[in-house]
Each structure stands twice: as structure tokens, then as C-alpha cells.
Backbone as CSV, one residue per row, in Angstrom:
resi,resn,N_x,N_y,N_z,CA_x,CA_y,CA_z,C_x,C_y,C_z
1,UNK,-53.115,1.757,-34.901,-53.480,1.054,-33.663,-54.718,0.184,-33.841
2,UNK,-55.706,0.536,-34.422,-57.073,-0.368,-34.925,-56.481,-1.784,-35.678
3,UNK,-55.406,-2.048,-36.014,-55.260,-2.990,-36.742,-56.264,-4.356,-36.618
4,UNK,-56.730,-5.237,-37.543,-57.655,-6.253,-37.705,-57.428,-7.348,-36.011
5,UNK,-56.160,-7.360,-36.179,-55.220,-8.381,-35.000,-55.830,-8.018,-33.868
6,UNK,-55.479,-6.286,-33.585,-55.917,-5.991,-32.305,-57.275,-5.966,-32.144
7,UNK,-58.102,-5.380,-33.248,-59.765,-5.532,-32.845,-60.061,-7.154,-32.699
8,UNK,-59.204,-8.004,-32.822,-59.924,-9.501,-33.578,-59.949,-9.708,-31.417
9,UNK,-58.652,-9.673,-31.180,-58.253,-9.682,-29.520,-59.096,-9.148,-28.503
10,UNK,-59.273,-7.260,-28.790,-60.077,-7.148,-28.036,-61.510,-7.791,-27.940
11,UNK,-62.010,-8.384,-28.994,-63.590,-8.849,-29.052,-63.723,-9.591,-28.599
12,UNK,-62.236,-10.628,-28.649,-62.261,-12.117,-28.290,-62.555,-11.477,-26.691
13,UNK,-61.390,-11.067,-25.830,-61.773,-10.698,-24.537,-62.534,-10.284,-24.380
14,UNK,-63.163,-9.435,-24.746,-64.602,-8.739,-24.259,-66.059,-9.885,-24.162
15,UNK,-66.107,-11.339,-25.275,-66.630,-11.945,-24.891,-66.435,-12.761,-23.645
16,UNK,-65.004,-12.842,-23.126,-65.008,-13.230,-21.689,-65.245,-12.486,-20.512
17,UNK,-65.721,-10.750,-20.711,-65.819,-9.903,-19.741,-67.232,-9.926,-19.295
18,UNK,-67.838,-10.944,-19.164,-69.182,-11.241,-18.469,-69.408,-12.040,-17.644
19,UNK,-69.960,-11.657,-16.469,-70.029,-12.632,-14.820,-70.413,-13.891,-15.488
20,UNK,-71.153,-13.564,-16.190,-72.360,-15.154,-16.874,-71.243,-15.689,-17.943
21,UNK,-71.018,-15.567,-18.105,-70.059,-16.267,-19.891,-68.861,-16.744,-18.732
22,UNK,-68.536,-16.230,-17.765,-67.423,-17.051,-16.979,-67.844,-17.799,-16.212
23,UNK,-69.376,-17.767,-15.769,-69.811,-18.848,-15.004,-70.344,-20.015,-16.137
24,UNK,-70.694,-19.674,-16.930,-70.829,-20.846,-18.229,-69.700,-21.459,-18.399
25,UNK,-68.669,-20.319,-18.803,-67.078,-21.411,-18.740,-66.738,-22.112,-17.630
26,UNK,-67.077,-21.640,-16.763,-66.749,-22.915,-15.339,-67.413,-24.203,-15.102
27,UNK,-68.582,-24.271,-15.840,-69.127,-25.151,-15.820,-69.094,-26.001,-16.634
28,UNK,-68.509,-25.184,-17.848,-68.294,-26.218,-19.261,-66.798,-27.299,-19.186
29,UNK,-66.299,-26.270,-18.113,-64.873,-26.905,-17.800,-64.917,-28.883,-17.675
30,UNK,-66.312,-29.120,-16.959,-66.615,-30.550,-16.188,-66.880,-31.373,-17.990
31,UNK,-66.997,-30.671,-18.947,-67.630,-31.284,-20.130,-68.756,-30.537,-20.997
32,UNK,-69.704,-31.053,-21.176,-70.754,-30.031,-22.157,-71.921,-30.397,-21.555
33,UNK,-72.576,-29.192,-21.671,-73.667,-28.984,-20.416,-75.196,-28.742,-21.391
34,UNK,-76.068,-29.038,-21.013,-77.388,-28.501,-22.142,-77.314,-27.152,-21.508
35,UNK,-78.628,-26.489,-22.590,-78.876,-24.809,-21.909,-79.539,-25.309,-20.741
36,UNK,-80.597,-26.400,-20.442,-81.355,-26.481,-19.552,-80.370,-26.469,-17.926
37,UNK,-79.181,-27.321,-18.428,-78.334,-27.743,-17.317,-77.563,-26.245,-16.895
38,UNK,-77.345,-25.457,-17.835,-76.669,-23.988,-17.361,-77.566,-23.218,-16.931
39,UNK,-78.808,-23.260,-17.303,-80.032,-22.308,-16.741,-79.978,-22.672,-15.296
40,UNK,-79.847,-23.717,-15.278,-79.694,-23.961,-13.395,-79.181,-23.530,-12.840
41,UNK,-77.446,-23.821,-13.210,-76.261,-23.111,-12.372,-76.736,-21.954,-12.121
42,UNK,-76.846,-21.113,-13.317,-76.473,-19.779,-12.996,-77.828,-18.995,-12.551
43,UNK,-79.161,-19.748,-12.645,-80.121,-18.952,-12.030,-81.031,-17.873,-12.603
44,UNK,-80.554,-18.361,-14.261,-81.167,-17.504,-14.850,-82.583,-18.140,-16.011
45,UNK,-83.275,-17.412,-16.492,-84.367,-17.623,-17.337,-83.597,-18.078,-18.970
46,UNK,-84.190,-18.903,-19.723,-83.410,-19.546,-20.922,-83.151,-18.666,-21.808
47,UNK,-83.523,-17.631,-22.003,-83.094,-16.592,-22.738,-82.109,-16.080,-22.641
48,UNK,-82.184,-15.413,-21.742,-80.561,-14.909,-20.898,-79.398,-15.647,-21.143
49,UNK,-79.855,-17.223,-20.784,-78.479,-17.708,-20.870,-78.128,-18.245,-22.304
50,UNK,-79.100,-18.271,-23.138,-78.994,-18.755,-24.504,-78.325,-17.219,-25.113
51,UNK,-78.654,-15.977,-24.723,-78.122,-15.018,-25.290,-76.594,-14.759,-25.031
52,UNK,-75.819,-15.425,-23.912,-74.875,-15.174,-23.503,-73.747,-16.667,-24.030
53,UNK,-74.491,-17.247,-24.149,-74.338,-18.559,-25.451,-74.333,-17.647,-26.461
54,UNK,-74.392,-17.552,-27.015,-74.861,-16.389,-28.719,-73.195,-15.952,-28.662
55,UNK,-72.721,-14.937,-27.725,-71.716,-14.337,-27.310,-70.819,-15.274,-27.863
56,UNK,-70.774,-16.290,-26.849,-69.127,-16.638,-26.678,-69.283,-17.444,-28.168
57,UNK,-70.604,-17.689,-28.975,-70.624,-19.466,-29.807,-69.807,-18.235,-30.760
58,UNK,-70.504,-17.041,-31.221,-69.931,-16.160,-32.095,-68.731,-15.857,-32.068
59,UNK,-68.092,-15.801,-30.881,-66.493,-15.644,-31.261,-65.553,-17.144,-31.116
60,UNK,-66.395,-18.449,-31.466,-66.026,-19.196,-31.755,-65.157,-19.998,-30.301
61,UNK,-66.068,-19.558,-29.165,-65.273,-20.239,-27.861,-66.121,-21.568,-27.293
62,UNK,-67.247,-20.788,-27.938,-68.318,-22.635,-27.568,-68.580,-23.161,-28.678
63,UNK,-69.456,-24.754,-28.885,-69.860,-24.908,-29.820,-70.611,-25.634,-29.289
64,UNK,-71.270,-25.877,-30.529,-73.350,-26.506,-29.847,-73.292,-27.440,-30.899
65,UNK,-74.472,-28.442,-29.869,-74.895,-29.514,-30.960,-76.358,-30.066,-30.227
66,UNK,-76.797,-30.158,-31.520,-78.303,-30.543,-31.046,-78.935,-32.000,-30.525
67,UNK,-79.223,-32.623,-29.932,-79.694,-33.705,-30.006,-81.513,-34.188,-29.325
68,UNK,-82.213,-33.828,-30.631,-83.920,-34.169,-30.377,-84.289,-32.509,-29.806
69,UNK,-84.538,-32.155,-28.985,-85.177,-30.769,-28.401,-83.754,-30.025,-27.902
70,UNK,-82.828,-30.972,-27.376,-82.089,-30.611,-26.289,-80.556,-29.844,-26.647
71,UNK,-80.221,-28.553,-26.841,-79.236,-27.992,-27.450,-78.032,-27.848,-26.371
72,UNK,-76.430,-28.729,-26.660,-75.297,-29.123,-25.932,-74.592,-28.493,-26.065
73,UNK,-73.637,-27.933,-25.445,-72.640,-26.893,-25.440,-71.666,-27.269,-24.511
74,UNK,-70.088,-27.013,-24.909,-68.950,-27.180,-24.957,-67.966,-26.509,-25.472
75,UNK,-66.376,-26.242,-25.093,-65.822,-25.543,-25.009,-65.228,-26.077,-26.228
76,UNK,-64.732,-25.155,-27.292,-64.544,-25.049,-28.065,-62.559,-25.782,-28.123
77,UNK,-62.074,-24.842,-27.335,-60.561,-24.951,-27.315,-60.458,-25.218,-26.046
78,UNK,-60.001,-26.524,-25.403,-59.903,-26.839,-23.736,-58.916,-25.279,-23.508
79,UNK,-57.972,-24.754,-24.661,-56.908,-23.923,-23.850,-57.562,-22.502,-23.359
80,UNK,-59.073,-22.508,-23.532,-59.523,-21.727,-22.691,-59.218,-21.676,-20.970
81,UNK,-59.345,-22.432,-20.552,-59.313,-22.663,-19.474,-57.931,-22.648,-18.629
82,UNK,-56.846,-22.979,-19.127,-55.078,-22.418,-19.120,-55.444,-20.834,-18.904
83,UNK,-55.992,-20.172,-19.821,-56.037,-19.073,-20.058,-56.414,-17.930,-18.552
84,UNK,-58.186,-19.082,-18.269,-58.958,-18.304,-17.442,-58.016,-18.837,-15.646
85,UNK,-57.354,-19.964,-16.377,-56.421,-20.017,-14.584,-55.638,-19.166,-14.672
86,UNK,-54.561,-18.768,-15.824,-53.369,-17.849,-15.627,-54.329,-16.379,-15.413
87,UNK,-55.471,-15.841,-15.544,-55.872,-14.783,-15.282,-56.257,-15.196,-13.935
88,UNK,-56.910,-15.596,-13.270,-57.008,-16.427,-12.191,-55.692,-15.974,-10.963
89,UNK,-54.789,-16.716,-11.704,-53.836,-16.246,-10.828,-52.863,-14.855,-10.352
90,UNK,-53.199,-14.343,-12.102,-53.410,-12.790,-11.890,-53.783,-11.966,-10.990
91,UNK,-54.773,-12.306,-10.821,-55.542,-11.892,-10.181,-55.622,-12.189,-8.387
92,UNK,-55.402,-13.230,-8.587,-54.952,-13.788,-6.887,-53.270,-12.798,-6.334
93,UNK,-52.849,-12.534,-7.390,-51.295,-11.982,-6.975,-51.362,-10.504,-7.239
94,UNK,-52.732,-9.866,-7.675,-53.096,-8.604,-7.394,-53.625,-8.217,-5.981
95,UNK,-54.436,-9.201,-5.420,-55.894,-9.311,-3.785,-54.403,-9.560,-3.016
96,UNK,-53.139,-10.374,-3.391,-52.360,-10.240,-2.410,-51.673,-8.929,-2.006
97,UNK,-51.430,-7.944,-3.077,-50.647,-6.688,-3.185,-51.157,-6.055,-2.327
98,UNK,-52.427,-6.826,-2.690,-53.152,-5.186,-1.992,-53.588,-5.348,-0.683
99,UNK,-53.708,-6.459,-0.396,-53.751,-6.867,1.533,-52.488,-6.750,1.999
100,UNK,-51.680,-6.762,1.282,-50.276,-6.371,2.020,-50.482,-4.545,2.288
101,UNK,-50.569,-3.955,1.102,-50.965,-2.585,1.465,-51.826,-2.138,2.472
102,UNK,-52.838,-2.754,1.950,-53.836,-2.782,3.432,-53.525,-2.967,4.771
103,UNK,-52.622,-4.445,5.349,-52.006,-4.492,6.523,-50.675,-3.206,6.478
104,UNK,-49.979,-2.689,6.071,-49.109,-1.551,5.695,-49.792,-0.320,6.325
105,UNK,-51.212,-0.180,5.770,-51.906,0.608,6.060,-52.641,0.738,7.805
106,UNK,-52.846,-0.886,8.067,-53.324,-0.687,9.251,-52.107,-0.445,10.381
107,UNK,-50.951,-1.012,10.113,-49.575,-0.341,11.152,-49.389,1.012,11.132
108,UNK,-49.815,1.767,10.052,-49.256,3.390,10.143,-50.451,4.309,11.548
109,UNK,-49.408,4.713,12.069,-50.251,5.689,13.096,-51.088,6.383,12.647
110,UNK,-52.199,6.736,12.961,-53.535,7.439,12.686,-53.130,8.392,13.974
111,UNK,-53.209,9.568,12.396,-52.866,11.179,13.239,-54.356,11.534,13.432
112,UNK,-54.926,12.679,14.421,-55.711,12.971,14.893,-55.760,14.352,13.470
113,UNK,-57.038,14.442,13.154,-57.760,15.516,12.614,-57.962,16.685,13.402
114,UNK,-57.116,17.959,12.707,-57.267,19.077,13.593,-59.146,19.268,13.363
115,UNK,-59.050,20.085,14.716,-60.668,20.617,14.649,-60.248,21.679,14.340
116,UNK,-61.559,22.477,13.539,-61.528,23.717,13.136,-62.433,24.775,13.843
């Protein structure tokens, strides 16, 4: 079960399992952004977001380029983003299941709790 394939997969995903590395990808979506320009979005101090850069550049989903002080970043494979909509929509057709359950839930009669 460890095979190279499957660890190579899970790592790859696990660098997308971060609030910040998906708000970096959303933003990289428009083109390539400096760190200065992502430190904004997301509200964080340059470290932070340069460390979460580190992440994704290492499994080869961003790539950087320097120009004078100012370090640029961009998405490596646009088919990231195919990817993060079809999870996307995953995910939208899970929040539906479950508001259906939920309304399901609010039609069923509410029995009274014996007292003891």
C-alpha cells in the first residue's frame, strides 16, 4: 500500500490541504502575484506566506522568479485549477446532501422527551 505512486499523491494533496495555499491558489488563478501582493490578500506577515510558498514551490505547483528585490509567483500547471473547481464542485454537491437532510430533518415530528 506505501507504494512511491501513492506517497508521491498523498503529498501532492496534502500540499493543497491548507486554508492559505488555497487562498494563494485563488489568487494566482488572475496570473502571478509578488509575495508582497499575496501578503495582502491573505493578511498575513511575509514569512508565513513565503513559508506556505516553500510548500506548494516544493511539490512543484508554483514557481518563482525573481525580478530586482521583488520575488513572482505563479502556477505552475494552469490544470491546477480544473482540479480545485472539480473539488469545488464536490463539494457544493456534498452542502447540497446535506441541506436536503437537514430540511428532511426539519419535517420529522419532534417527539416530546419523557420526564423522569
Amino acid at each position: 500500500m506505501q507504494q512511491p505512486i501513492h506517497r508521491f499523491k498523498a503529498e501532492f494533496f496534502k500540499a493543497l490541504g491548507h486554508p492559505a495555499r488555497l487562498v494563494i491558489l485563488g489568487q494566482l488563478r488572475g496570473g502571478e502575484r509578488s509575495v508582497q501582493e499575496l501578503q495582502v490578500a491573505l493578511d498575513m506577515d511575509q514569512s508565513s506566506v513565503s513559508q506556505q510558498l516553500a510548500v506548494l514551490r516544493n511539490k512543484n505547483i508554483v514557481d518563482s522568479r525573481k525580478e530586482g528585490t521583488t520575488v513572482y509567483y505563479r502556477v505552475r500547471d494552469p490544470m491546477i485549477f480544473q482540479l480545485l473547481d472539480v473539488a469545488r464542485a464536490i463539494f457544493n454537491n456534498h452542502l447540497i446532501d446535506t441541506q436536503a437532510i437537514l430540511a428532511q430533518l426539519g419535517e420529522e415530528p419532534v417527539e416530546p422527551t419523557p420526564r423522569l
